[in-house]
C-alpha positions in Angstrom: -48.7 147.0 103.8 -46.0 145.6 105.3 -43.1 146.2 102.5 -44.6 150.2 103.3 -42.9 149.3 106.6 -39.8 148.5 105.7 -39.5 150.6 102.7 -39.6 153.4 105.3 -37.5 151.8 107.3 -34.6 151.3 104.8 -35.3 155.6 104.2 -34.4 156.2 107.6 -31.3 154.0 107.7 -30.3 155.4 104.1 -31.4 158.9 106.1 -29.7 158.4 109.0 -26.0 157.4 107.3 -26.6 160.7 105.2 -26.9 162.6 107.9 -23.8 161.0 109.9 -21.5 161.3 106.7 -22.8 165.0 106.7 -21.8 165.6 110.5 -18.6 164.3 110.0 -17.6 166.8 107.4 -19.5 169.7 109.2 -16.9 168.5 112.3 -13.9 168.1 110.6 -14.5 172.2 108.4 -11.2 173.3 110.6 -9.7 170.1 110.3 -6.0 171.2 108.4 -6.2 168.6 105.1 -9.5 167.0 105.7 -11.1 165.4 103.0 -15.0 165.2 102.4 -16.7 162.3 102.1 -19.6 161.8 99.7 -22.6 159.1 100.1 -24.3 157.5 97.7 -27.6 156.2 97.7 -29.2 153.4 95.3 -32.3 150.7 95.8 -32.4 147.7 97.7 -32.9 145.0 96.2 -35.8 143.9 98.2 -37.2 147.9 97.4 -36.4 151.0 99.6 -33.0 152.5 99.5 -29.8 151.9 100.7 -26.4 153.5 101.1 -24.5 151.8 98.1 -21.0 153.8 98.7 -19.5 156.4 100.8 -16.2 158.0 99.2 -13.7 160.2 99.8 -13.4 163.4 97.7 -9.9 164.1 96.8 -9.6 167.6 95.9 -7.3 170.2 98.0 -8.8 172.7 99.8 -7.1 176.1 100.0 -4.1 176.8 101.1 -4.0 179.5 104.0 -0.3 181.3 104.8 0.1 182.0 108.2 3.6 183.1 107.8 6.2 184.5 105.1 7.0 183.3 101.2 10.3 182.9 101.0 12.4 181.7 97.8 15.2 178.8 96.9 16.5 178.1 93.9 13.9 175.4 93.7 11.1 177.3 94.2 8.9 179.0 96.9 8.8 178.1 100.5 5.7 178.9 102.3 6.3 179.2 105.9 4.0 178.2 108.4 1.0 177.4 105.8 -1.5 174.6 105.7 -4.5 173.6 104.0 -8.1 174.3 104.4 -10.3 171.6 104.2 -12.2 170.8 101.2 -16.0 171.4 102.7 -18.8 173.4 101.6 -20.5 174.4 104.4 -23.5 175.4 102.6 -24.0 172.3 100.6 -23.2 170.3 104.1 -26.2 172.6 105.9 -28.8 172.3 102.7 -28.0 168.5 102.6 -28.8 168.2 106.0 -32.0 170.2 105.5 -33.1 168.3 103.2 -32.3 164.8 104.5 -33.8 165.7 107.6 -36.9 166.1 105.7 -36.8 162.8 104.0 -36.2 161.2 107.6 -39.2 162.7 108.9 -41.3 161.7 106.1 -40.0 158.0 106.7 -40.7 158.7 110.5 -44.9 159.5 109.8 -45.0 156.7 107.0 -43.8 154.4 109.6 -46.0 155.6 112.3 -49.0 155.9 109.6 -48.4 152.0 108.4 -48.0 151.2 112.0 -51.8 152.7 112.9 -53.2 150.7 109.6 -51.8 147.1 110.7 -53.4 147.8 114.3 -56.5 149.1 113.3 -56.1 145.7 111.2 -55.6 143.7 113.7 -58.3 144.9 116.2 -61.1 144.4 113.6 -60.0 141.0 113.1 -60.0 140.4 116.9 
């Protein structure tokens, strides 16, 4: 009954770090040369889950022109340019959806546990 509790409790830590990582990324979209992080999630070791790493994805986003191309004998010169950053907002917003569902779920099996121990506890009284 109790490792119920704190199996929850680990999913909405693990839920809540998700959902951070996600906001982060969802802030920084018009951020010139912003990276994404990813998290991932493994089990504790006492059960539950946990975040186990949160990286940084190092692709390169797009790059937008703002200005002219111009050319040197060592190539092209883009004037005024800069790069986009490497988020997907709609991975960002269906991660979020979903995460947000996994937090609720750990929310009610908290809340559910919770009722159990008390009713527990009054028959005993």
């Amino acid at each position: 009954m109790v490792n119920g509790i704190f199996n929850a409790l680990s999913g909405l830590r693990t839920s809540a770090g998700r959902l951070q990582n996600s906001a982060n990324n969802l802030a920084n979209i018009e951020t010139s040369g912003f990276k994404k992080s990813t998290v991932t999630v493994g089990e504790a070791k006492s059960g539950g889950s946990q975040l186990t790493s949160i990286r940084r994805v190092n692709v390169q986003g797009d790059i937008l022109l703002k200005g002219n191309l111009g050319a040197s004998p060592n190539g092209t010169i883009l004037s005024s340019s800069f790069k986009i950053s490497n988020v997907d907002i709609l991975k960002e917003m269906a991660d979020q959806v979903t995460t947000q569902v996994v937090f609720t779920s750990n929310a009610k099996i908290t809340d559910a546990t919770d009722q159990i121990i008390g009713a527990i506890l009054d028959i005993k009284s």
